[in-house]
Z-matrix of the N, CA and C atoms (Angstrom, degrees):
N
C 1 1.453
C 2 1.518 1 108.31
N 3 1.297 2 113.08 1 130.12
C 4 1.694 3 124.32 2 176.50
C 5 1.897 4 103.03 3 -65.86
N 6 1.441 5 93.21 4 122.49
C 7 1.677 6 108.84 5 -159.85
C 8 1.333 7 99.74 6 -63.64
N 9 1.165 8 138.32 7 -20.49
C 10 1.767 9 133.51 8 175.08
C 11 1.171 10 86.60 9 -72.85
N 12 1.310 11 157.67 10 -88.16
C 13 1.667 12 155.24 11 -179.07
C 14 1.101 13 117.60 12 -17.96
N 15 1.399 14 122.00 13 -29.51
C 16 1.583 15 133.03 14 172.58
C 17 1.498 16 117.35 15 -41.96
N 18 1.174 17 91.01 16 108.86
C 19 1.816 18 97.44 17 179.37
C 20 1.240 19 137.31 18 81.69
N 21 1.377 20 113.89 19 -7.92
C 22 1.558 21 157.35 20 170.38
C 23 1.593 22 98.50 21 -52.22
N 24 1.073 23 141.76 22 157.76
C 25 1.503 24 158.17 23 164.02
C 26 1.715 25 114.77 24 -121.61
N 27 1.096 26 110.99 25 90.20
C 28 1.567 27 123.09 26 -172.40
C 29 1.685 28 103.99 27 -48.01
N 30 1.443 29 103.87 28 125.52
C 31 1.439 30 119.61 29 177.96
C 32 1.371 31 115.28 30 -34.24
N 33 1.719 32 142.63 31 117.16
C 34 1.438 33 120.13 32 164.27
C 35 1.401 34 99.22 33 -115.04
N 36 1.782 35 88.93 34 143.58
C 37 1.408 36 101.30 35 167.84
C 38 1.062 37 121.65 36 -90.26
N 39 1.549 38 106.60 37 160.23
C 40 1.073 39 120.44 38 -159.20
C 41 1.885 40 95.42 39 -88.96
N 42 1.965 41 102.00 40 143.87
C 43 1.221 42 113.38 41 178.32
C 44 1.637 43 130.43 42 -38.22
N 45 1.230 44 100.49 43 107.11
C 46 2.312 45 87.06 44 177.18
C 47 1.451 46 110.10 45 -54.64
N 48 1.135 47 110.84 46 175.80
C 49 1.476 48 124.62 47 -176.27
C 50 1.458 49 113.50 48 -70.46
N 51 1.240 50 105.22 49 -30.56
C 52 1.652 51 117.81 50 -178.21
C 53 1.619 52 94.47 51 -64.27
N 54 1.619 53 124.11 52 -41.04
C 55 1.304 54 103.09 53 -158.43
C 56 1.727 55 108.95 54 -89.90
N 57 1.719 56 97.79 55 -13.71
C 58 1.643 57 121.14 56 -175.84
C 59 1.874 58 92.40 57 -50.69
N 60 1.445 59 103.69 58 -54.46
C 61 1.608 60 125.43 59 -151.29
C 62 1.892 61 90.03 60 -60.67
N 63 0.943 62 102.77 61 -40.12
C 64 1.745 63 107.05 62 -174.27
C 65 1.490 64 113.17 63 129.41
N 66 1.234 65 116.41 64 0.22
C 67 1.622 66 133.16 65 -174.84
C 68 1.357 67 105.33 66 78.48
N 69 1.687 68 96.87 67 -158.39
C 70 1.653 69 103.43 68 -152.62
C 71 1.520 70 97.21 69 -61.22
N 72 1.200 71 141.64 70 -23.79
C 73 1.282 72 114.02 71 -166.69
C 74 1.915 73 116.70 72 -69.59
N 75 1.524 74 88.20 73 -36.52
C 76 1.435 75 107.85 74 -175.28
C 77 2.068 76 104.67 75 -77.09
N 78 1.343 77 119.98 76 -4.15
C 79 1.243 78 113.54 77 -175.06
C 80 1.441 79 90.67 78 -91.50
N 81 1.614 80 118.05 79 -68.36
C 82 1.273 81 133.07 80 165.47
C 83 1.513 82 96.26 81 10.30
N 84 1.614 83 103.23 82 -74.75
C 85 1.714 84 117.04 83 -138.95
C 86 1.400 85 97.69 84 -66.46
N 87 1.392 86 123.56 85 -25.42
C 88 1.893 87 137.46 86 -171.93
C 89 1.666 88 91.46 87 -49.61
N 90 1.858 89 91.71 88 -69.70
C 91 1.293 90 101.00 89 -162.92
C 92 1.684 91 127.27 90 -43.58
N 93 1.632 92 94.95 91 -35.65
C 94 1.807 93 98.50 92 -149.20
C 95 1.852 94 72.44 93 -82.72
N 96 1.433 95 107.69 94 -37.76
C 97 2.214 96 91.31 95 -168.67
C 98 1.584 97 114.76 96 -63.34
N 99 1.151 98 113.70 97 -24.19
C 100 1.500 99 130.12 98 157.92
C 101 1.465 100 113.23 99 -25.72
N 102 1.468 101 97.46 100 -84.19
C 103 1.696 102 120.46 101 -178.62
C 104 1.850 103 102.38 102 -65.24
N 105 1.355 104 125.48 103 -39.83
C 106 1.344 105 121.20 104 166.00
C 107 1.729 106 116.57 105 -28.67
N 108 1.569 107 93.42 106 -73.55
C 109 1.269 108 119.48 107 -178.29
C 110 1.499 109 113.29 108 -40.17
N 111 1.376 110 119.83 109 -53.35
C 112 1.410 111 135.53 110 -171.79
C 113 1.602 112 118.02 111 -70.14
N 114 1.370 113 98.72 112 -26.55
C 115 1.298 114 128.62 113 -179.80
C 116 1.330 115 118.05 114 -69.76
N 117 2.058 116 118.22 115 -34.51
C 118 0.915 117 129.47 116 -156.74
C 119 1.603 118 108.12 117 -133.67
N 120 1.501 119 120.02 118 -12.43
C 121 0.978 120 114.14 119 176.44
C 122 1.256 121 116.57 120 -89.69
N 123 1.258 122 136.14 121 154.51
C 124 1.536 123 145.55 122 164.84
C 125 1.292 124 112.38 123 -68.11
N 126 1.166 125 124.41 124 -28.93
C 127 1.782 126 122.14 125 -175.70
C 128 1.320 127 93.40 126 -93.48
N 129 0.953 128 144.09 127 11.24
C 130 1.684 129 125.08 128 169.62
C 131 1.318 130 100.75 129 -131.78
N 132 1.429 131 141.39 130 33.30
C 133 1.358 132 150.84 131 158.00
C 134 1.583 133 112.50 132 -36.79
N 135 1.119 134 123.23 133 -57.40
C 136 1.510 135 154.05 134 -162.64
C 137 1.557 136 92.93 135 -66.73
N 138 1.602 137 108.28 136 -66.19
C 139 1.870 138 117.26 137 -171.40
C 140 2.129 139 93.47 138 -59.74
N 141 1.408 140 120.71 139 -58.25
C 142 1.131 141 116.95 140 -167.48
C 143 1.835 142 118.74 141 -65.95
N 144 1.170 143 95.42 142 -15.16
C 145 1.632 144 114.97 143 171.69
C 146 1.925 145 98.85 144 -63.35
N 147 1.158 146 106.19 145 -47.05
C 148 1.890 147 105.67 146 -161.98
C 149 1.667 148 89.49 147 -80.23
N 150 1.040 149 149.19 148 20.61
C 151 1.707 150 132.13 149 -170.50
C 152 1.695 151 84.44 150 -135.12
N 153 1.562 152 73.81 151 138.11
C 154 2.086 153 92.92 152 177.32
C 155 1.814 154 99.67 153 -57.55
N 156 1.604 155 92.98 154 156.76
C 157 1.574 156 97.04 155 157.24
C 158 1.249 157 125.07 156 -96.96
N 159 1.270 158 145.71 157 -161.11
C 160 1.657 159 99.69 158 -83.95
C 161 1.611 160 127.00 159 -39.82
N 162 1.566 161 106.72 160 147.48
C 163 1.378 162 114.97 161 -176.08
C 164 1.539 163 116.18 162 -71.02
N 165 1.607 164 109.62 163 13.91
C 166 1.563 165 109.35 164 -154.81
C 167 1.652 166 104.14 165 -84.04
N 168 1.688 167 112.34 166 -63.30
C 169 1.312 168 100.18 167 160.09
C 170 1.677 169 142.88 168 -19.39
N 171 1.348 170 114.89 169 -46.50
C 172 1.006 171 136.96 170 174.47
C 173 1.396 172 125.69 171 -89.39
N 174 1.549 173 101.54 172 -6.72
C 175 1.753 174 92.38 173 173.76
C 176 2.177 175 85.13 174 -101.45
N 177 0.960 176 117.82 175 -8.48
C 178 1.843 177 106.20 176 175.91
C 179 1.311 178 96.63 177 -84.83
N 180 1.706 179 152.05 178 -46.75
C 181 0.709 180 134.64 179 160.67
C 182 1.349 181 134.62 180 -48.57
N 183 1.332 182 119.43 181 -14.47
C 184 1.409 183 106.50 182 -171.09
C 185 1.514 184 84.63 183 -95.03
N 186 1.578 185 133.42 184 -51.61
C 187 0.949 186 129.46 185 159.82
C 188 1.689 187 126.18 186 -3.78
N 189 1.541 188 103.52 187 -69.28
C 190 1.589 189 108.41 188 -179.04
C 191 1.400 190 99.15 189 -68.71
N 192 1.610 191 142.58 190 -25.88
C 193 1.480 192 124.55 191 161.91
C 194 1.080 193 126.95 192 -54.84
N 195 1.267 194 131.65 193 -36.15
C 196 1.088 195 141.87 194 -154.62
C 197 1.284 196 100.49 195 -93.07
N 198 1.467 197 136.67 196 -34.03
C 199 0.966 198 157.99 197 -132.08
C 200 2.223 199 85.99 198 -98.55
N 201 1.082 200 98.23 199 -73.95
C 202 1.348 201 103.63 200 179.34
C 203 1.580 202 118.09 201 -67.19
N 204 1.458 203 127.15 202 -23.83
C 205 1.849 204 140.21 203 -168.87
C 206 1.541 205 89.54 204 -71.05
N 207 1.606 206 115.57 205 -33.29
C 208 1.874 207 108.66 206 -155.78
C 209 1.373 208 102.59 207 -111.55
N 210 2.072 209 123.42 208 16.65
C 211 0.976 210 121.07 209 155.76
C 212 1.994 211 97.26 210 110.04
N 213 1.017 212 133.18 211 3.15
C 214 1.211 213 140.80 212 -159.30
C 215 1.644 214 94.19 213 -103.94
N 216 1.136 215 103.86 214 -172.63
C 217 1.747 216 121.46 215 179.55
C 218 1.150 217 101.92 216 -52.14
N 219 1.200 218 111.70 217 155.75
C 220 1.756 219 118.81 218 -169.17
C 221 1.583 220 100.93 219 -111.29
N 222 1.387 221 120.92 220 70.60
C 223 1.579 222 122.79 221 -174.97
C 224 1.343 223 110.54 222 -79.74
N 225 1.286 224 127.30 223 -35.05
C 226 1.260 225 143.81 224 -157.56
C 227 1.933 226 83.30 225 -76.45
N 228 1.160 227 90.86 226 -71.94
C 229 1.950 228 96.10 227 -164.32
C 230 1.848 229 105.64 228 -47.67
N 231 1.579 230 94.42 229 -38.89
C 232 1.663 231 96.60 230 -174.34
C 233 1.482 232 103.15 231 -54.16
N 234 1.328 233 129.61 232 -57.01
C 235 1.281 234 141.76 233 -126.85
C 236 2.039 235 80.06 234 -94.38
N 237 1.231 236 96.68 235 -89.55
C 238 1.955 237 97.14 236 -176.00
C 239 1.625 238 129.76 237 -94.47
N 240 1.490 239 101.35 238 27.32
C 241 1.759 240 105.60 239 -179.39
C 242 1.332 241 112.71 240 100.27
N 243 1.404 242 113.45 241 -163.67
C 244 1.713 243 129.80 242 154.18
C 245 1.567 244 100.27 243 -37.73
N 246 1.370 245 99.95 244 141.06
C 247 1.695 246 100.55 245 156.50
C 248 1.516 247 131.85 246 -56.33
N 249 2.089 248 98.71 247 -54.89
C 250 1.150 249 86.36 248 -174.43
C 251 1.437 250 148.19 249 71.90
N 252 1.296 251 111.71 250 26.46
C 253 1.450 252 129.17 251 -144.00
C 254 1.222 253 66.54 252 -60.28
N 255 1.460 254 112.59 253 -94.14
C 256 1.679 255 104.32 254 -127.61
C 257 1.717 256 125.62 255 -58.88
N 258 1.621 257 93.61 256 -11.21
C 259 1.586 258 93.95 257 175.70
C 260 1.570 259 109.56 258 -63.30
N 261 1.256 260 119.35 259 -24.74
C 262 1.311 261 126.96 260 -144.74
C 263 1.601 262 100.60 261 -96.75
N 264 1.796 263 114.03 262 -23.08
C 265 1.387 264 99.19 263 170.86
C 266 1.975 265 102.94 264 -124.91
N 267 1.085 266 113.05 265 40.20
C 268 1.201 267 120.49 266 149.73
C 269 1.615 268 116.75 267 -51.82
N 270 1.236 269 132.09 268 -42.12
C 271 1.432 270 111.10 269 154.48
C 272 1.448 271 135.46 270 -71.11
N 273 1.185 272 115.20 271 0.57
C 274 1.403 273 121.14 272 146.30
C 275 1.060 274 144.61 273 -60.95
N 276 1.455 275 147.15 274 117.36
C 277 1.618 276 108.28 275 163.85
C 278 1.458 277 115.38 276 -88.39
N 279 1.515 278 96.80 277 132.68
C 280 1.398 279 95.93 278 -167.96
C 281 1.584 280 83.21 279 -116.91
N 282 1.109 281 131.81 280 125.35
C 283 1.767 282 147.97 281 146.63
C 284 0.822 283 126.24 282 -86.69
N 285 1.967 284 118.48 283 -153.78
C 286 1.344 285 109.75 284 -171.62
C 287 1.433 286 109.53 285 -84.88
N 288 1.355 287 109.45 286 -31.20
C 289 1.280 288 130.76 287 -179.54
C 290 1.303 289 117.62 288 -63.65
N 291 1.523 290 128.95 289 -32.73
C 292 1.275 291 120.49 290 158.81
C 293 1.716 292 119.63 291 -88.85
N 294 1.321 293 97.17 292 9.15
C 295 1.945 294 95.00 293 179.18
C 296 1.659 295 91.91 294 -96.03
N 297 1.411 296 130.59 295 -27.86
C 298 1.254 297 143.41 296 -159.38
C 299 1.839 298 99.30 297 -85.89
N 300 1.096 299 121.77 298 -34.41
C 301 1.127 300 141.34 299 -179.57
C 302 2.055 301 99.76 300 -81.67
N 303 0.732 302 100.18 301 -42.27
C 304 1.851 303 102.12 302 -170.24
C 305 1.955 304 83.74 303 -86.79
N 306 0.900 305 106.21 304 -75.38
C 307 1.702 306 104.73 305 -173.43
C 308 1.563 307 100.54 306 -28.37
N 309 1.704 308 136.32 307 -44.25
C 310 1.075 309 122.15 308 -158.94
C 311 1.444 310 117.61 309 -81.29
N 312 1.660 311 103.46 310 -17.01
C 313 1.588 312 115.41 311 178.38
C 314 1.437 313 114.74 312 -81.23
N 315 1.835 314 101.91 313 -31.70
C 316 1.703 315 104.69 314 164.56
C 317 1.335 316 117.02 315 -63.05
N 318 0.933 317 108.60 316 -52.83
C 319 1.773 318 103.53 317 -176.69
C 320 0.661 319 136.84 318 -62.10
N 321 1.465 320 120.50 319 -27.01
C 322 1.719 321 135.13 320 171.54
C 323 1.707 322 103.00 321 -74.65
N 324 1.466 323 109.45 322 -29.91
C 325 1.366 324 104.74 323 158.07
C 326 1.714 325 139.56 324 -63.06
N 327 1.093 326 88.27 325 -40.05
C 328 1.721 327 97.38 326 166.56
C 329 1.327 328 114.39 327 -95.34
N 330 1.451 329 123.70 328 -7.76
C 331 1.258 330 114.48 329 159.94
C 332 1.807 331 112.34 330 -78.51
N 333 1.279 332 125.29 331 -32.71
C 334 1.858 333 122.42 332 167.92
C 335 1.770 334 110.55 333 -73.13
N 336 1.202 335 109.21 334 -16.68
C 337 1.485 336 91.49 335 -156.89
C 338 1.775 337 92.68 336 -120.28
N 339 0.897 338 134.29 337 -42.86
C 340 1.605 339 138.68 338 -176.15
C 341 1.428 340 131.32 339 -97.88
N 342 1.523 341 88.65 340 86.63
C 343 1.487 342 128.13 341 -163.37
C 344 1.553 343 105.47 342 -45.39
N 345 1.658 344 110.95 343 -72.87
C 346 1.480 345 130.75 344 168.77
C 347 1.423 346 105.66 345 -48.55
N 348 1.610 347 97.73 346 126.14
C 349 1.737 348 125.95 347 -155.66
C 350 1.859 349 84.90 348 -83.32
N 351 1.265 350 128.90 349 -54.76
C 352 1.581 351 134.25 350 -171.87
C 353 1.347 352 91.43 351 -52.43
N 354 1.523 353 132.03 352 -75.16
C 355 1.896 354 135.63 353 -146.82
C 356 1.579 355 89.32 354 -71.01
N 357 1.618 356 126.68 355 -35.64
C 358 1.626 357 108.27 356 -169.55
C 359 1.621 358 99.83 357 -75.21
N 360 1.400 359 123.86 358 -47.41
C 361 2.024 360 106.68 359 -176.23
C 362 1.418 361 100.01 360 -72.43
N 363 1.124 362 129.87 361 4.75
C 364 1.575 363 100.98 362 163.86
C 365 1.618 364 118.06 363 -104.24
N 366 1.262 365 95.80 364 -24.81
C 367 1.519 366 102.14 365 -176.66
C 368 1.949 367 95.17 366 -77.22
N 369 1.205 368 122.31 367 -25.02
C 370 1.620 369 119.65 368 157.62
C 371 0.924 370 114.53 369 -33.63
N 372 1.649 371 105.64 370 -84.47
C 373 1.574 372 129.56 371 -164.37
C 374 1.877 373 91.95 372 -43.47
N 375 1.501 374 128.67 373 -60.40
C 376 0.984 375 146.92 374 -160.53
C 377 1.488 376 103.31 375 -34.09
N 378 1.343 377 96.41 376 -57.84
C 379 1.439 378 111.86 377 -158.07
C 380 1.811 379 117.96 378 -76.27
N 381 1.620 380 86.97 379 -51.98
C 382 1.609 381 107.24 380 168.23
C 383 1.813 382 103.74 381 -65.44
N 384 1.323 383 131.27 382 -7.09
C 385 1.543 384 116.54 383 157.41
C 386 1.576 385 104.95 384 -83.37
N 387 1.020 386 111.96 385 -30.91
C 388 1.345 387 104.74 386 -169.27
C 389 1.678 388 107.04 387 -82.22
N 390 0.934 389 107.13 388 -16.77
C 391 2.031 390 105.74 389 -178.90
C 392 1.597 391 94.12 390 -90.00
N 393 1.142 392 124.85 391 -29.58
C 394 1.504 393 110.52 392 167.36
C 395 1.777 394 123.14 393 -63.86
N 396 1.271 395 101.92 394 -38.46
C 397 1.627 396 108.61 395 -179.46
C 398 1.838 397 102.63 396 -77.32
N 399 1.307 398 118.51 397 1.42
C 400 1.196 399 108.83 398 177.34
C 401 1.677 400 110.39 399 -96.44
N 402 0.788 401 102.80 400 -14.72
C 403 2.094 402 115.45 401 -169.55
C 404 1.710 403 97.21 402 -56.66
N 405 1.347 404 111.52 403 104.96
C 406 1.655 405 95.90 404 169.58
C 407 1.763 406 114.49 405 -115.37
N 408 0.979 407 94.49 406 36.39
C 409 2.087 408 104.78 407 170.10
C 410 1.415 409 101.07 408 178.40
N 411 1.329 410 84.49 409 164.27
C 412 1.792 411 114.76 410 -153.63
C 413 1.753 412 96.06 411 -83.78
């Protein structure tokens, strides 16, 4: 052992959210109740209208996002680059009404699945910043 290191206690970091959540199995489950939700609710008709059919492709992709956004394996970046959200749904219109519609499928998600009161308002705030930076028309 290098004698300046001597006796020292190597820095640990503190857990990402991916590992808070329970890992991939527990990210997985976000994603597919996500697309469940959207799938099944009446107020998000409009958001589930803009996603190809079948929802399957797109619930592994959101999966591999999610997977890397909450600190986990970087599948999303491995597989097609930068994310890039908003470049990526610039052919959408996404508004308030469809950020209001996606926010309602997130929340009901982290309201069933994210027990810990600290990781669920941040992974909120988290999420609801990120559905705002997605809005590309008035």
């Amino acid at each position: 052992m290098l004698s300046f290191l001597k006796g020292k206690k190597a820095a640990v970091e503190p857990p990402s959210q991916y590992q808070q959540l329970g890992g991939e199995s527990a990210v997985r489950a976000m994603a597919e109740r996500f697309y469940d939700i959207m799938a099944t609710d009446p107020r998000a008709r409009e958001l589930l209208a803009l996603h190809p059919q079948p929802l399957t492709a797109i619930r592994q992709k959101f999966f591999e996002f999610l997977s890397g956004w909450l600190g986990g394996p970087q599948l999303f970046t491995e597989k097609y680059g930068h994310p890039r959200l908003r470049a990526r749904h610039l052919p959408f219109r996404v508004d308030i009404k469809m950020r209001d519609q996606w926010l309602l499928c997130m929340y009901q998600v982290l309201d069933e699945q994210v027990a810990d009161p600290l990781l669920h308002m941040q992974l909120k705030q988290q999420f609801t910043r990120l559905a705002h930076h997605m809005i590309n028309t008035d």
